[in-house]
N, C-alpha and C positions, 0 to 999 in steps of 0.2 A: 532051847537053852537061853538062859537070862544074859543078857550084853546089858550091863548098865556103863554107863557112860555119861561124862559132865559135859551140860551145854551151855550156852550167852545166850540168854534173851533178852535183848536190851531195849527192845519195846516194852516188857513187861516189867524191867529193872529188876534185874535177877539172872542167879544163876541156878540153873537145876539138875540133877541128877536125872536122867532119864534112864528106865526100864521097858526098852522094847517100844517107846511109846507113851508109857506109863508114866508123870514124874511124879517121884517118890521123895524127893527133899529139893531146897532150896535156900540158896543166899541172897537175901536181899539187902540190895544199896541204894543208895541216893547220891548222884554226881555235882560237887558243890565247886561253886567258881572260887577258887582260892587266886591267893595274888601271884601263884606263880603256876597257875592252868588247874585242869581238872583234879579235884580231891574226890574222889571216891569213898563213900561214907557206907560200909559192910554194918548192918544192925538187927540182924536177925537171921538165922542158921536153923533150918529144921531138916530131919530126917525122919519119913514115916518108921512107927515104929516096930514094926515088922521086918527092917530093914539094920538096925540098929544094931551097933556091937562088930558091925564088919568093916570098920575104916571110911566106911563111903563118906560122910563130913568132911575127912583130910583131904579127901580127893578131889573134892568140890571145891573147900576150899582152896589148894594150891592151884586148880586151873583157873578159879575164880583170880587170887592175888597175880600169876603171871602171867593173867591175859589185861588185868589193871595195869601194871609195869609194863606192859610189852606197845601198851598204849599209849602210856607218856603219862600216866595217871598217877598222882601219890594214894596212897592206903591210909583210909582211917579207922583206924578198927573201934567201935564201940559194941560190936556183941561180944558177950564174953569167951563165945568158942575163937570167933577170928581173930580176939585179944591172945585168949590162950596159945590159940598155932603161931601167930606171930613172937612170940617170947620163946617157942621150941626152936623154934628156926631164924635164927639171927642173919641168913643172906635178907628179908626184906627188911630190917633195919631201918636200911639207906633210905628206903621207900616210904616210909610214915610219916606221918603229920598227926600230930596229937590233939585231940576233940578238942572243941569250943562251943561255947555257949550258942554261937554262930551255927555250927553245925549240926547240932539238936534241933536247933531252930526248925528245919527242913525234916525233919521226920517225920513218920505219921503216928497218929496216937493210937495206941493201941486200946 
């Protein structure tokens, strides 16, 4: 039987969905030194798509967002899914910092 389950890999910068072993989606970030500690920059959200249509994204990402909070980290959402969950859900509010040009800066090109 399938246990999927959200993981940290923060050697890899990212968070993933694991299936048994298998990972099947991922949120990637980039940790940027802001002036009042860790900003956490979430910029890209995938779900293989065989998996897709069953919530697993939300679920990523909320463990993704309150294991960032739980750290002392602010949220900067520039993918559009963790834009999107952050506008459904008004508890991380608190928790954002709004993109800068600064924080694109750190990205990788795709």
């Amino acid at each position: 039987m399938s246990e999927i389950k959200p993981v940290f890999l923060p050697e890899r910068q990212r968070f993933s969905l694991d299936d048994n072993g298998k990972r099947i989606g991922a949120a990637h970030y980039r940790d940027y030194d802001g002036t009042d500690g860790v900003e956490r920059i979430f910029f890209h959200t995938t779900v293989d798509e065989e998996y897709g249509g069953q919530g697993l994204a939300s679920v990523m990402v909320k463990f993704a967002l309150d294991n960032t909070i739980s750290s002392g980290a602010k949220i900067v959402a520039v993918c559009p899914y963790v834009k999107g969950y952050v506008a459904k859900h008004p508890e991380y509010q608190a928790h954002l910092v709004q993109p800068t040009p600064s924080h694109l800066e750190i990205l990788p090109r795709s």
